[in-house]
Backbone bond lengths (Angstrom), bond angles and torsions (degrees), N, CA, C in turn:
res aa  C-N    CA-C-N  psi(-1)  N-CA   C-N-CA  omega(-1)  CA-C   N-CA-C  phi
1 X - - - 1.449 - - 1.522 108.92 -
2 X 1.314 105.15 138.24 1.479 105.07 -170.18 1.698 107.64 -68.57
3 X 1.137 127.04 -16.43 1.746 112.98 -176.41 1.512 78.88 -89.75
4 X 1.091 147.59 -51.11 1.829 110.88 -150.27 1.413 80.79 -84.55
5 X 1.260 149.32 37.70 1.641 130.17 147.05 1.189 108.00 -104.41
6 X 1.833 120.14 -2.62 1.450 134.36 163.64 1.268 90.70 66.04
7 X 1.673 130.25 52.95 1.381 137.50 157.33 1.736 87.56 -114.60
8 X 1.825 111.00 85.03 1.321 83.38 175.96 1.582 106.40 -110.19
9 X 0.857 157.84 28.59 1.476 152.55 98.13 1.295 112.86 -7.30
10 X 1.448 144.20 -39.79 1.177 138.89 -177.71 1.331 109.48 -91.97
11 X 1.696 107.92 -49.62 1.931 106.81 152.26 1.446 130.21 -21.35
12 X 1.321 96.64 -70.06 1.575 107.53 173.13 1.407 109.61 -49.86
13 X 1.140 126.46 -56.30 1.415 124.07 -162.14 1.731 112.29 -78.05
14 X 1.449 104.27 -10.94 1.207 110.55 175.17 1.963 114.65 -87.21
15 X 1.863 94.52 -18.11 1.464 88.84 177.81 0.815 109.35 -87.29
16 X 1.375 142.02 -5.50 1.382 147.70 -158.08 1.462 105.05 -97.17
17 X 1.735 114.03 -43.27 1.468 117.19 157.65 1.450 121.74 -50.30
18 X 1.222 106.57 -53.14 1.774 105.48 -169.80 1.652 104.49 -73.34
19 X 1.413 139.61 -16.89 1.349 141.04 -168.56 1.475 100.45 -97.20
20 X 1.641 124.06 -36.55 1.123 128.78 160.86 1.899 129.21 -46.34
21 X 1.724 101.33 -42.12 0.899 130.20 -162.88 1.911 93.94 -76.00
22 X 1.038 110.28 -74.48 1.253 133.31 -166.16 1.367 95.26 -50.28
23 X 1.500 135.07 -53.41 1.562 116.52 -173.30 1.272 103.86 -83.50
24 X 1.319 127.34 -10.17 1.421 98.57 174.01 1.846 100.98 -91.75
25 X 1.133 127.46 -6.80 1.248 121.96 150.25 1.390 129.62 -43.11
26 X 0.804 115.85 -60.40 1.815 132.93 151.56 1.453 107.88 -38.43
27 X 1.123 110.51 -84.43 1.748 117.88 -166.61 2.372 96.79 -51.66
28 X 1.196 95.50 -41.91 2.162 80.61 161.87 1.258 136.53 -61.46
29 X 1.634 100.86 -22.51 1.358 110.07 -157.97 1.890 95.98 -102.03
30 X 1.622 105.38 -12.07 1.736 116.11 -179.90 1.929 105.92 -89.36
31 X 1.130 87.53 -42.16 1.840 106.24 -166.82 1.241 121.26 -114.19
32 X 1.515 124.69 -0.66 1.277 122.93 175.73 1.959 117.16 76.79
33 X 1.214 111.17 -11.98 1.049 115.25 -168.90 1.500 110.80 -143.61
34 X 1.437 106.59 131.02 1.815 115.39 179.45 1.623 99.06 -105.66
35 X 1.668 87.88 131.37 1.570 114.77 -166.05 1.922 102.17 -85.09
36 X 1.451 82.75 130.23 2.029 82.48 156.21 1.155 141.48 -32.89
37 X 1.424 119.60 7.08 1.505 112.78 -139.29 1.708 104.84 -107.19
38 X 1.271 121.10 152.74 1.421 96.51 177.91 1.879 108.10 -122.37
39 X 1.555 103.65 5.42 1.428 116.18 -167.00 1.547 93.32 -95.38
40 X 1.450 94.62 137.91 2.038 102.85 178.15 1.250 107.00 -106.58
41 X 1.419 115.72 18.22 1.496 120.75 160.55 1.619 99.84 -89.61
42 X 1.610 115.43 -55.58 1.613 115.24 -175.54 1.167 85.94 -60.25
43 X 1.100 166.60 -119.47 1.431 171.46 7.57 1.579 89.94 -148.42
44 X 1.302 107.55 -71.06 1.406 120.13 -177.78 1.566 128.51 -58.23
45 X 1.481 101.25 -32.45 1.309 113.74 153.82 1.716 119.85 -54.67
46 X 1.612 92.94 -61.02 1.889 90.66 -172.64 1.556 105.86 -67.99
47 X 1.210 123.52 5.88 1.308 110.73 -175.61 1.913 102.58 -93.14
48 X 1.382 95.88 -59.85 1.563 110.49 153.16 1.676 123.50 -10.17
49 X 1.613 102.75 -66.67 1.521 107.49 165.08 1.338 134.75 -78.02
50 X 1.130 116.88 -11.20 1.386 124.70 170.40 1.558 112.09 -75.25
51 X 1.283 104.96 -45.26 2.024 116.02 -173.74 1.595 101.37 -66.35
52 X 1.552 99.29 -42.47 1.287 88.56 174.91 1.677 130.37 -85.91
53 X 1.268 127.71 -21.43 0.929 121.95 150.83 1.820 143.19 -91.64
54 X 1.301 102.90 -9.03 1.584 112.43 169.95 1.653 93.73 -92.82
55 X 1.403 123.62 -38.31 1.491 100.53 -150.62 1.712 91.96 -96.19
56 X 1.402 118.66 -43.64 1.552 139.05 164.16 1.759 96.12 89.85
57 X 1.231 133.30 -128.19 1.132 122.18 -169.95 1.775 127.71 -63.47
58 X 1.375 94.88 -18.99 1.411 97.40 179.46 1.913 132.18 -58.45
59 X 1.025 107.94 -24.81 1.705 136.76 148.79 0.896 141.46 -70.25
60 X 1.440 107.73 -13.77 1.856 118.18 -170.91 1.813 125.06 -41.09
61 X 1.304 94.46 -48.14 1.179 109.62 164.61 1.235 130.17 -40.84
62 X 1.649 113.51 -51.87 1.528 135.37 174.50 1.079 109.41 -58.06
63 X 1.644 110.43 -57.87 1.676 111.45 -166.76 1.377 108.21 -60.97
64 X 1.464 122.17 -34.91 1.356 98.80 -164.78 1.697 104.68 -119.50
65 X 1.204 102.57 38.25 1.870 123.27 126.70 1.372 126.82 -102.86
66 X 0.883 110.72 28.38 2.074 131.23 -168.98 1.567 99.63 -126.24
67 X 1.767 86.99 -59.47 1.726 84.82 165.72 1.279 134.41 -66.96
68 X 0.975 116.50 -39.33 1.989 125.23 178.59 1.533 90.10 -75.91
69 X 1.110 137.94 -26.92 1.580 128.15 -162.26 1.770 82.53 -83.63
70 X 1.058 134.98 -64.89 1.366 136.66 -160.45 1.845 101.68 -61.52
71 X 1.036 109.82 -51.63 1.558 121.93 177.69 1.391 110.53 -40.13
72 X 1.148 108.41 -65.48 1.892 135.92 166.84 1.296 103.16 -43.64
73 X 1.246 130.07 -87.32 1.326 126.13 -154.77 1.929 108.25 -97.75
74 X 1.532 104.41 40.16 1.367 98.21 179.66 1.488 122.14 -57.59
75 X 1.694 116.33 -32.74 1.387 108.93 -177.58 1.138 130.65 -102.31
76 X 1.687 102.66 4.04 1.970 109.53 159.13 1.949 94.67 -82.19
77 X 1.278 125.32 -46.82 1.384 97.03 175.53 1.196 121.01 -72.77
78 X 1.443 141.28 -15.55 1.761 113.84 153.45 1.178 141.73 -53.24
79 X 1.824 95.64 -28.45 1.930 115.18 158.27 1.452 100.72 -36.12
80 X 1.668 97.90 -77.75 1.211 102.97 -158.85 1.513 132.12 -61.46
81 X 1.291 115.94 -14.34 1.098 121.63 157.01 1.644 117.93 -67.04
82 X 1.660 134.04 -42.44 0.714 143.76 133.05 1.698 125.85 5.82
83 X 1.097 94.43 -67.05 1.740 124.86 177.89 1.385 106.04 -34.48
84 X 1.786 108.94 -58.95 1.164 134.88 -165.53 1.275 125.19 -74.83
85 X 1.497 101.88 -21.45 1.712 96.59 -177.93 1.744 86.07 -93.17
86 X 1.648 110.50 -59.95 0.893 119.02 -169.18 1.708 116.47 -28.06
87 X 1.678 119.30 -53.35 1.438 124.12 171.20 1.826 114.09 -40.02
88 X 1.211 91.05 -40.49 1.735 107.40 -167.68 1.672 114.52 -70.95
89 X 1.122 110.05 -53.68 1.430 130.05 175.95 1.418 144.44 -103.30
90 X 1.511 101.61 -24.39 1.405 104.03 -178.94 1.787 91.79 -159.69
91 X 1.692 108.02 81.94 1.921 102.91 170.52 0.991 111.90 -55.89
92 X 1.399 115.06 134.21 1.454 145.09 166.89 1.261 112.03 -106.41
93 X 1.468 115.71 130.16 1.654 124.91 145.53 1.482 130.04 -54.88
94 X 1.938 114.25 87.66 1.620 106.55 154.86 1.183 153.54 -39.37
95 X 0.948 167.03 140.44 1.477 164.15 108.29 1.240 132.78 -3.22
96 X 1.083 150.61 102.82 1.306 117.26 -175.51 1.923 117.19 -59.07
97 X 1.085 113.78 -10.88 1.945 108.49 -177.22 1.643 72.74 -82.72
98 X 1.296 149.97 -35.72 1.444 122.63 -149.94 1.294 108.48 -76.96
99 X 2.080 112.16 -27.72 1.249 111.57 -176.08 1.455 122.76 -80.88
């Protein structure tokens, strides 16, 4: 695993793939269709609006552990979005507390 090889720049960018991956797994398997998106804040958002408006009360519960989860951890997911451009365009050196 790339963090116990303490390459965590590649960690990070690898969690950012699999967390990316996984909600839009969800949002195909809700809507039939995987979105452009590469932000797991939008991601989490469009997932958010869909439960709540395709599914409407039947989710309630979910959505607003989606919401407090997004609320809560707003500035490890700007990292992690971060991660993503950053991997792409301009590599950066992680931390391990960053990963």
């Amino acid at each position: 695993m790339a963090s116990q090889n303490e390459d965590y720049d590649l960690a990070c960018f690898m969690y950012h793939q699999a967390s990316e991956l996984y909600l839009k797994a969800i949002l195909l398997r809700l809507t039939g269709h995987v979105p452009r998106i590469h932000s797991i804040r939008r991601l989490l958002a469009l997932l958010v609006k869909i439960l709540e408006e395709v599914f409407q009360q039947r989710f309630s519960d979910i959505v607003y552990l989606l919401k407090d989860f997004t609320s809560h951890y707003r500035s490890e997911l700007k990292l992690l979005e971060e991660v993503y451009v950053q991997a792409r365009y301009a590599p950066r050196r992680y931390s391990r507390e960053e990963c």
